[in-house]
C-alpha positions as CSV (number, residue, x, y, z in Angstrom):
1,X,8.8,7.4,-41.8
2,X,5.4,5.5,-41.2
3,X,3.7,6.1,-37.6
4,X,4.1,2.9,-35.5
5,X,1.5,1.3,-33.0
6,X,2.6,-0.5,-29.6
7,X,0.5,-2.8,-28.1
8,X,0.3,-3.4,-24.3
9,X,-1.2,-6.3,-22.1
10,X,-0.9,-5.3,-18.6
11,X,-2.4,-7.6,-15.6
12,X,-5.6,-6.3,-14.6
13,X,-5.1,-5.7,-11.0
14,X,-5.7,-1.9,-10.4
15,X,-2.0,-0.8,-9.4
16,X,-0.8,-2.4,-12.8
17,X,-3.4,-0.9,-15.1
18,X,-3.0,2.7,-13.5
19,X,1.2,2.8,-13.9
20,X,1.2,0.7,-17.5
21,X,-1.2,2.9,-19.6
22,X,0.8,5.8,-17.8
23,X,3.9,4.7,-19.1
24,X,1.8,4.3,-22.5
25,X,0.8,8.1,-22.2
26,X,4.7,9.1,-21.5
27,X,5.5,7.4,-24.8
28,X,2.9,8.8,-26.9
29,X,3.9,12.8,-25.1
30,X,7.4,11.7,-26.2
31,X,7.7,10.0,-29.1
32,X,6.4,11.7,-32.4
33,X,7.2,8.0,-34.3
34,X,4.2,6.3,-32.3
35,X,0.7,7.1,-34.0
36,X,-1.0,5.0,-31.2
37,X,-1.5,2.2,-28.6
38,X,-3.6,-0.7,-27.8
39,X,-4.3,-2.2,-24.6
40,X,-5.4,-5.5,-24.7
41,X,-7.5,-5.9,-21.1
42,X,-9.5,-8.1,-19.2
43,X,-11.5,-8.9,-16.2
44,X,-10.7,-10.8,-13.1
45,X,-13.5,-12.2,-10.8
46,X,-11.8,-10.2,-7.7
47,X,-11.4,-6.8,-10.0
48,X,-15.1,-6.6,-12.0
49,X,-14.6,-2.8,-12.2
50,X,-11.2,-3.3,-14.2
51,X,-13.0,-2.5,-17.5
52,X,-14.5,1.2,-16.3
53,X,-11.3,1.9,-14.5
54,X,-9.3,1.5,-17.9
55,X,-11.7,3.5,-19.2
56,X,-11.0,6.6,-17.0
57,X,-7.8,6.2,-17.4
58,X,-7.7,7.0,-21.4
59,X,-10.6,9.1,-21.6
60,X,-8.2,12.1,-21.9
61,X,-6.1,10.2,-24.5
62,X,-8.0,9.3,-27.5
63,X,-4.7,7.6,-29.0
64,X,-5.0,4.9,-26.3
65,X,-7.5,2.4,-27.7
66,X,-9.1,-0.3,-25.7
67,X,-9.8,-3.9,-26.8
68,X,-11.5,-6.0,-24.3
69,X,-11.1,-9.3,-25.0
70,X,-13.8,-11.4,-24.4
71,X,-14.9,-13.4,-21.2
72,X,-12.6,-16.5,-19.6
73,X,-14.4,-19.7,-19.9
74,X,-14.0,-21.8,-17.6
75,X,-11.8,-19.9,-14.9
76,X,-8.9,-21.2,-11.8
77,X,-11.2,-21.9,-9.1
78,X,-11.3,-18.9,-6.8
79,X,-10.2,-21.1,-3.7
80,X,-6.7,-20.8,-5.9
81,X,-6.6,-17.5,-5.5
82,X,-6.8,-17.2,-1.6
83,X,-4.6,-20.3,-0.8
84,X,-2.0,-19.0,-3.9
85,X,-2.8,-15.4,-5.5
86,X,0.3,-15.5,-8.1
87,X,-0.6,-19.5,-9.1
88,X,-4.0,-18.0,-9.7
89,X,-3.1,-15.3,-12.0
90,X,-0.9,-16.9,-13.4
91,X,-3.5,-19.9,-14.6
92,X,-5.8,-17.2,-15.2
93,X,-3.3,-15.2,-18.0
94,X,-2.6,-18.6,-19.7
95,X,-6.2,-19.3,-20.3
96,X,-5.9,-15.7,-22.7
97,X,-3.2,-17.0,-25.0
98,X,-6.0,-18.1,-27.1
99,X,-7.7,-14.9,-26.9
100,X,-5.0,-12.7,-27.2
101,X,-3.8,-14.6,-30.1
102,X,-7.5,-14.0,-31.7
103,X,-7.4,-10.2,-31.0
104,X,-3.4,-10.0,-32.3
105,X,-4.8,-11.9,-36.0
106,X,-7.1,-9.0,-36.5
107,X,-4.8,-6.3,-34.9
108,X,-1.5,-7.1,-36.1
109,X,0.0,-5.0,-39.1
110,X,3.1,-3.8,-40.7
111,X,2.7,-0.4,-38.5
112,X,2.6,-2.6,-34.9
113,X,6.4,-2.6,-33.6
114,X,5.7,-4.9,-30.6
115,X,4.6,-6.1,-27.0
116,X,5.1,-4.6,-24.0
117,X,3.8,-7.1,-21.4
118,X,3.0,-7.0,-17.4
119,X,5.4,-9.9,-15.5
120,X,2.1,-11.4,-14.9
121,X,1.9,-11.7,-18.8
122,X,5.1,-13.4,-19.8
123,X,3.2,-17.0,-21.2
124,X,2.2,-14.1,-24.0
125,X,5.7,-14.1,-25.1
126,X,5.1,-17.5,-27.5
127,X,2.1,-15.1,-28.8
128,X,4.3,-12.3,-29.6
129,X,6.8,-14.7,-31.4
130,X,3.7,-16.3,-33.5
131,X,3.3,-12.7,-35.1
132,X,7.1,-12.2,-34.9
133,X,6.5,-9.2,-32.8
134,X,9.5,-8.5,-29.9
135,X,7.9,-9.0,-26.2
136,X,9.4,-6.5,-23.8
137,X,8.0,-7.3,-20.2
138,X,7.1,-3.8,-18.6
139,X,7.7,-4.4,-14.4
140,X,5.8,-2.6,-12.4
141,X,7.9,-3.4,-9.1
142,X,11.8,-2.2,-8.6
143,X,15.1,-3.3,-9.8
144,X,15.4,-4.9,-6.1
145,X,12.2,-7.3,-7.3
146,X,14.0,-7.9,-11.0
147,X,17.2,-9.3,-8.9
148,X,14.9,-11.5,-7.2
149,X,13.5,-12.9,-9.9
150,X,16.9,-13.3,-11.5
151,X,17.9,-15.7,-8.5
152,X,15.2,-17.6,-8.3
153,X,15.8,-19.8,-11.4
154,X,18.9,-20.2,-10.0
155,X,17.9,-21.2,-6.4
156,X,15.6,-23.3,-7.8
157,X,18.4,-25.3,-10.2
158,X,20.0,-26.3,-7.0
159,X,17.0,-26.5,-4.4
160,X,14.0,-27.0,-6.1
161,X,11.3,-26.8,-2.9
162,X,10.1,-23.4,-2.0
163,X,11.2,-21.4,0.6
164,X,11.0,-22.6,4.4
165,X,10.1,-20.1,6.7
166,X,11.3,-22.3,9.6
167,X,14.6,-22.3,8.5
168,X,15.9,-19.9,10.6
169,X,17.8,-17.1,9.6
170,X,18.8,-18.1,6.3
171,X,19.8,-15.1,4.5
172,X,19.9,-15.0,0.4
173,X,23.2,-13.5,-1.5
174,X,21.2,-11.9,-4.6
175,X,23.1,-10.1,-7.4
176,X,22.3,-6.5,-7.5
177,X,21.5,-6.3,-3.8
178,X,24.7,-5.2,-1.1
179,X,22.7,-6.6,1.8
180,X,22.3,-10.5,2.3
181,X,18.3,-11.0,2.0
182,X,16.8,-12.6,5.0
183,X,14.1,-15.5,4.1
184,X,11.3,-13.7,6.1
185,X,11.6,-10.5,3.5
186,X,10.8,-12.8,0.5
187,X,7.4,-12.5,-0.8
188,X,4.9,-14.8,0.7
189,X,4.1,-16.7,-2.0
190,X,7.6,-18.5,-2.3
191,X,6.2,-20.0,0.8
192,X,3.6,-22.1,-0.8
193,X,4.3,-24.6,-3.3
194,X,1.6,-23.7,-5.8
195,X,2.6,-19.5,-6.0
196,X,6.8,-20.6,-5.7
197,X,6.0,-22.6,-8.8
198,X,4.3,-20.1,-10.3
199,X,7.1,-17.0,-9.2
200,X,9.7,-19.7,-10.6
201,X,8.3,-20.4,-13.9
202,X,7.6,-16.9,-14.4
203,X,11.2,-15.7,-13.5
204,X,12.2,-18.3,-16.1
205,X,10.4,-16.3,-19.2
206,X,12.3,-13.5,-18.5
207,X,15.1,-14.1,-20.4
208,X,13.0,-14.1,-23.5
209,X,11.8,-11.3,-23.7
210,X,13.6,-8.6,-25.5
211,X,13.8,-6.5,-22.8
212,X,12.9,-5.4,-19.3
213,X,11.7,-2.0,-18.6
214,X,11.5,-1.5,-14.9
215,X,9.7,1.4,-12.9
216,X,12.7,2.7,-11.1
217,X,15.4,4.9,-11.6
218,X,19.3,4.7,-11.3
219,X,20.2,6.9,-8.5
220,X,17.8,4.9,-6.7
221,X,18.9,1.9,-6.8
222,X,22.3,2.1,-8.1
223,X,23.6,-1.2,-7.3
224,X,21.0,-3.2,-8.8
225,X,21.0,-1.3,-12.0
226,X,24.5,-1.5,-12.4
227,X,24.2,-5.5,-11.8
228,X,22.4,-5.4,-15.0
229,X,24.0,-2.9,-17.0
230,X,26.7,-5.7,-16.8
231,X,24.5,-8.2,-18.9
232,X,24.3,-11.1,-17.1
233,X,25.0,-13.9,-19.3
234,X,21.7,-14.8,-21.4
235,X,19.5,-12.3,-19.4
236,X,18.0,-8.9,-21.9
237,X,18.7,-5.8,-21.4
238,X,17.5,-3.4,-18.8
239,X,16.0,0.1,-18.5
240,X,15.3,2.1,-15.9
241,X,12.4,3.5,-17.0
242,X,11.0,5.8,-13.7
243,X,9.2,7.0,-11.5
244,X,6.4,6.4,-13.5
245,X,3.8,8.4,-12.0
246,X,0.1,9.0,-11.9
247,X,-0.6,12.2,-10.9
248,X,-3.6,13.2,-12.6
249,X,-6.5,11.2,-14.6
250,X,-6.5,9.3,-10.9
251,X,-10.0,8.3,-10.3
252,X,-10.9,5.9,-7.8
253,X,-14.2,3.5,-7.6
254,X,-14.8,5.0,-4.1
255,X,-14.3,8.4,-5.3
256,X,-17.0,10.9,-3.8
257,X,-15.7,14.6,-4.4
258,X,-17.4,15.7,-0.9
259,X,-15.2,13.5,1.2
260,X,-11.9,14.8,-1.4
261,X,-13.1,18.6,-0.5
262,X,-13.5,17.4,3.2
263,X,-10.0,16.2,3.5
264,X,-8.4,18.7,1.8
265,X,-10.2,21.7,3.4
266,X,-9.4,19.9,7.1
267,X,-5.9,19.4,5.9
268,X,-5.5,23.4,5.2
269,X,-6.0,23.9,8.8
270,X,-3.2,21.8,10.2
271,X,0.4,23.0,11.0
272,X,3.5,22.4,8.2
273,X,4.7,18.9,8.4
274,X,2.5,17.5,11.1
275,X,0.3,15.0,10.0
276,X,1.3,11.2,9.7
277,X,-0.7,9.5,6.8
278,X,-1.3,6.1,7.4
279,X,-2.5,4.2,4.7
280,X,-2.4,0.4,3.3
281,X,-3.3,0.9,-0.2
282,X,-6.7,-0.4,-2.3
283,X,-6.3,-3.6,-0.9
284,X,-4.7,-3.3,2.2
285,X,-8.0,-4.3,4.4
286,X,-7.2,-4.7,7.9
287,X,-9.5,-6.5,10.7
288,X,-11.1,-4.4,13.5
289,X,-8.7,-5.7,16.0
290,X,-5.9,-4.1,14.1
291,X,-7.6,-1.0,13.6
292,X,-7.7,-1.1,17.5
293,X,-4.2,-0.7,18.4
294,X,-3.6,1.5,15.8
295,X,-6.2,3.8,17.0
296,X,-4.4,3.3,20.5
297,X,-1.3,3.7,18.9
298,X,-2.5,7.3,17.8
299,X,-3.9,7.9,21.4
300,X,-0.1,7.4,22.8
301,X,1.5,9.8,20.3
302,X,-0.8,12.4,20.9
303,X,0.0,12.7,16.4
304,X,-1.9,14.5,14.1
305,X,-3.6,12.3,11.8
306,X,-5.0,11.3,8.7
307,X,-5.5,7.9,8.5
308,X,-7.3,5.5,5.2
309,X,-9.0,2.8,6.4
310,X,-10.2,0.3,3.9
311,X,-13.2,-2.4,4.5
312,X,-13.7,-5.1,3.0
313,X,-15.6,-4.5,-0.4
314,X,-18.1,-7.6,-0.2
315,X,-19.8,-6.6,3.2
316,X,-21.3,-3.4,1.7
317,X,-22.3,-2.0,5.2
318,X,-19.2,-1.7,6.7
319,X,-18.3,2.1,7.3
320,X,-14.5,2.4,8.6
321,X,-16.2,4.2,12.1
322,X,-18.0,0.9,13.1
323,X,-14.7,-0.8,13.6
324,X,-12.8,2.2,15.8
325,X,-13.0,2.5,19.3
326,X,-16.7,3.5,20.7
327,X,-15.6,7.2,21.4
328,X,-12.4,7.7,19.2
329,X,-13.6,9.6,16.7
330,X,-14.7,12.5,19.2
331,X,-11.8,11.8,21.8
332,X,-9.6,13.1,18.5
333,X,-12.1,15.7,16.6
334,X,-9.3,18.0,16.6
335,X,-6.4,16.4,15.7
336,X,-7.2,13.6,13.1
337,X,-9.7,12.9,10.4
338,X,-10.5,9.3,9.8
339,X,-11.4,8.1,6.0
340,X,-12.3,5.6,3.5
341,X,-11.3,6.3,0.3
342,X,-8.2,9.6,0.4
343,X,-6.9,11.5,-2.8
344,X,-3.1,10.2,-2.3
345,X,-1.3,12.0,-5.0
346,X,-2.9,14.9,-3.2
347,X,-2.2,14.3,0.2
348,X,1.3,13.6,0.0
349,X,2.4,16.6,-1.5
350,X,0.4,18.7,1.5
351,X,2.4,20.7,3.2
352,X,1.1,19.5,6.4
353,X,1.8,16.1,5.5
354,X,5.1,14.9,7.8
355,X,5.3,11.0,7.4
356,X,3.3,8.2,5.6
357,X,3.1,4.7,7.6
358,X,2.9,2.7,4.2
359,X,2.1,-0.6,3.2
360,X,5.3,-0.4,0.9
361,X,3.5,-1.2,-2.4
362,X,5.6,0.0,-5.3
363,X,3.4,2.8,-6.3
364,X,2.9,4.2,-3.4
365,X,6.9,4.4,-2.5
366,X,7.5,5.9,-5.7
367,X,4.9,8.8,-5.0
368,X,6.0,9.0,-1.5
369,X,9.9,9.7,-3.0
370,X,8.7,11.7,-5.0
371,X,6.8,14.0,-3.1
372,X,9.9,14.1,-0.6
373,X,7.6,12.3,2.5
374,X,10.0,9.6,4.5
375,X,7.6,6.3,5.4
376,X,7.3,4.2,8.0
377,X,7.0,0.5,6.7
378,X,4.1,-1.7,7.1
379,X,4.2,-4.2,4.6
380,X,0.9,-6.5,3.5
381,X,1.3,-8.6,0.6
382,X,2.6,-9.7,-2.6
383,X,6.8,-8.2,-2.6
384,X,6.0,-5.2,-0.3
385,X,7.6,-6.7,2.4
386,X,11.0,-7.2,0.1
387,X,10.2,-3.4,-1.0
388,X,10.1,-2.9,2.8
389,X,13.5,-4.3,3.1
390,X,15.1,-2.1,0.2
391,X,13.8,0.7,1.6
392,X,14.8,0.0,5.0
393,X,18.0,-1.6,5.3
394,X,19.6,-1.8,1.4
395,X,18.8,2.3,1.0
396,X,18.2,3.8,4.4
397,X,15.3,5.8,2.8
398,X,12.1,4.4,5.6
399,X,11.4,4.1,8.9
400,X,11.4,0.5,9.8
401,X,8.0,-0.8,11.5
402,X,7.5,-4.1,10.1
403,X,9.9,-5.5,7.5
404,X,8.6,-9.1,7.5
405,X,4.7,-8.5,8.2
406,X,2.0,-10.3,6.3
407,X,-1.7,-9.5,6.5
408,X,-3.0,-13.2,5.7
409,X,-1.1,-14.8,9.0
410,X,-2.9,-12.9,11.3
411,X,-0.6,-11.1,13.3
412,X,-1.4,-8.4,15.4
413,X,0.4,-5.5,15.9
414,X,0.3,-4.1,19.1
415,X,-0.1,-0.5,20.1
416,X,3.2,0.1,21.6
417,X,5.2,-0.9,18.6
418,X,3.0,1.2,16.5
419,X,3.7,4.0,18.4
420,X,7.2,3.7,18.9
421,X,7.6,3.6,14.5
422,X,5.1,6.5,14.6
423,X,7.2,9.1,17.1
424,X,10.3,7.9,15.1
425,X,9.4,9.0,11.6
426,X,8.0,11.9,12.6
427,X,10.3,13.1,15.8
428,X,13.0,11.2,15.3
429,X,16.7,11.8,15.0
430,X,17.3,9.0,12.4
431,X,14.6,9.6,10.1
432,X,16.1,9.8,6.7
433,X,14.1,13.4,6.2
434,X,17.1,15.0,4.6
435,X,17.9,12.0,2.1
436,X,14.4,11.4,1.0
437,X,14.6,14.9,-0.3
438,X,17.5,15.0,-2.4
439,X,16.1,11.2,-3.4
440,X,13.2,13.2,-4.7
441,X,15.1,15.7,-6.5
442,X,16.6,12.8,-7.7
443,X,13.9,11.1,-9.5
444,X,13.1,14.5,-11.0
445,X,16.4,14.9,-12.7
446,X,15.9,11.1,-13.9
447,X,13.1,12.2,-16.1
448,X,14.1,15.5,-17.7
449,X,15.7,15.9,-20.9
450,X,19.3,14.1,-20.7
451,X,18.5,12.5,-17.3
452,X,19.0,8.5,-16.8
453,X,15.4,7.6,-17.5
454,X,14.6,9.8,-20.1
455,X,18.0,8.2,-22.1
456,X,16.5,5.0,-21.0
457,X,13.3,5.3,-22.9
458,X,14.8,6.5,-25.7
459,X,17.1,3.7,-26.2
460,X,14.3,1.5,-25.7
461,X,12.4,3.0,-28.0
462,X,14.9,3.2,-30.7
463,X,15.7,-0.4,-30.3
464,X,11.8,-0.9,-30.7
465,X,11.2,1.5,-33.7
466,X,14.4,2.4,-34.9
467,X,14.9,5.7,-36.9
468,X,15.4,9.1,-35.9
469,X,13.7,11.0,-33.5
């Protein structure tokens, strides 16, 4: 049987380039049928170091190729982006259909079996059908996120303004979810006209596509996946295709291999299961009044500690000390490290590691599952604060902090609350310690031979290639 090729467009925000060409490496280790895959990339003003980080990524895979397509003329206006991030990326992936279409002329053969696009992506669906090439969308959120974006063509058909945060406490009855889904846990976006239009007509595509592969796992999230097993009328199939993981090849722009020995020597010294991890991801910047009640927060718990804290990338000399507390750094010399940049995939597996105050992006939950650490929730941005709300109320897996916090209005969280969340998850009676283990065992199972995900992939790879194994 001839070797196929795959070709994948992911969006190239640093979260969804790390988890797609990992689920481009699992199909290579596992498929004999695929001689190799193309990423189709590009740059966004915001992410300039999207072409080197791609880069890393594949170094160690040689039959991952790269193809950079060239330069965006004439760009979205950046003031797009901060008033409406998903409007923005959205504009900025349909000024690539021309491009992509150019690199797919001189790409496309016999030997390519299809697309496998980021959500972002799904204007490349027409592309796809130009070479008559199936588009599956790859979705690098949960099955909780797909149900959302399942109802929201459907709100839309009967309310077609975007959601009203002063409504109260209107709650949403979304297929695949148990738990009514309170406004305030939507994504942010659906709160401004420009990003709900943009969520809307992107939720629309989906039915397109040939199918959705989503980075989750049954036993997970069980009543979602079952929701779609049922093939809602006119809507592709689905497969669970996680935890897709990236454990190794992980480099970071930030990376210095002092401060990774640093953390990881200090962390050696600390009792079993007695550091909380706090953390907000490679985006999750927080303003120095923030980073003031945490750092009382930590002061009231008397916690061990090991807490990220990310500055703003454009002001160059801002080192995460400047914006503690004059004397906090010495007042807690012996029981918490403050960092910029921390090896994640490292720390949570620690053994002193007891709890992770998380900013609930997908990537991060799935490593902290899968390492067996329960979270406290801290949502920032984009769906975290529905992942928040999964996590929290639909599967009783996280600590609830925040459920509904969002960085850009400004809120400040104050000290008290923080600790409260803080001696919960790691002291408390009701932490979901027990269940985040077997959760983890869980998603291990999922992925061996004959587990859900593993039969996933195959089926969608069979339905992609065909043939026998």
């Amino acid at each position: 049987m001839e070797k196929k090729e795959i070709i994948f467009v992911p969006s190239p925000g640093p979260g969804h380039l790390l988890v797609s060409i990992e689920f481009a490496k699992t199909l290579l280790k596992r498929d004999h049928r695929i001689h190799k895959i193309t990423i189709l990339h590009w740059t966004l003003p915001l992410a300039p170091q999207a072409n080197l980080f791609a880069k890393s990524l594949v170094a160690s895979t040689p039959q991952i190729h790269l193809h950079a397509l060239p330069e965006i003329q004439n760009p979205p206006p950046l003031e797009l982006f901060f008033k409406a991030s998903e409007a923005y990326l959205l504009e900025f992936t349909k000024k690539t259909v021309p491009l992509v279409r150019d690199a797919l002329s001189t790409l496309v053969s016999p030997r390519v079996a299809g697309l496998v696009l980021d959500f972002f992506c799904v204007p490349l669906i027409e592309v796809g059908n130009e070479f008559n090439l199936p588009s599956y969308i790859f979705l690098t959120c949960n099955a909780g996120f797909l149900s959302m974006m399942k109802y929201l063509p459907e709100r839309h058909r009967i309310n077609a303004s975007e959601l009203d945060l002063s409504s109260g406490d209107e709650e949403h009855a979304i297929p695949g979810y148990v738990c009514s889904v309170p406004t305030n846990v939507m994504p942010p976006g659906l709160f401004v006209r420009e990003s709900y239009e943009a969520w809307v007509e992107m939720a629309e595509k989906f039915p397109e596509a040939k199918g959705i592969l989503v980075n989750s796992f049954i036993c997970l999230e069980q009543t979602a996946f079952d929701y779609f097993a049922r093939r809602p009328q006119n809507y592709p199939p689905v497969y669970p295709v996680g935890p897709v993981l990236s454990l190794e090849d992980r480099p970071s722009p930030d990376l210095d291999l002092s401060d990774r020995d640093r953390i990881m020597r200090w962390l050696e010294d600390q009792p079993e299961s007695s550091i909380v991890y706090i953390c907000f991801g490679s985006l999750g910047i927080l303003e120095a009044p923030q980073i003031k009640e945490i750092a009382k927060a930590l002061d009231l718990t008397g916690h061990r500690f090991l807490w990220s804290i990310r500055t703003n990338p454009t002001e160059k000399s801002t080192c995460p000390y400047d914006l503690l507390p004059e004397d906090f750094i010495d007042r807690t010399a012996k029981r918490g490290l403050v960092c910029g940049w921390a090896p994640q995939v490292e720390v949570l597996p620690h053994k002193a590691i007891g709890g992770f105050v998380s900013h609930c992006g997908w990537n991060s939950t799935l490593e902290s599952l899968w390492f067996g650490v329960p979270i406290a929730t801290w949502p920032m941005y984009a769906e975290q604060q529905l992942n928040a709300f999964t996590m929290v109320k639909e599967l009783g897996l996280a600590v609830e902090l925040r459920l509904d916090y969002v960085s850009a209005y400004g809120e400040i969280v104050e000290a008290e609350e923080i600790a409260r969340a803080i001696r919960s998850l790691m002291d408390g009676e009701d932490t979901p310690r027990k269940k985040v283990k077997e959760m983890a065992e869980a998603a291990r199972k999922a992925l061996i031979d004959g587990g859900s995900s593993f039969v996933a992939v195959n089926r969608f790879l069979d339905e992609l290639i065909g043939g026998e194994f």
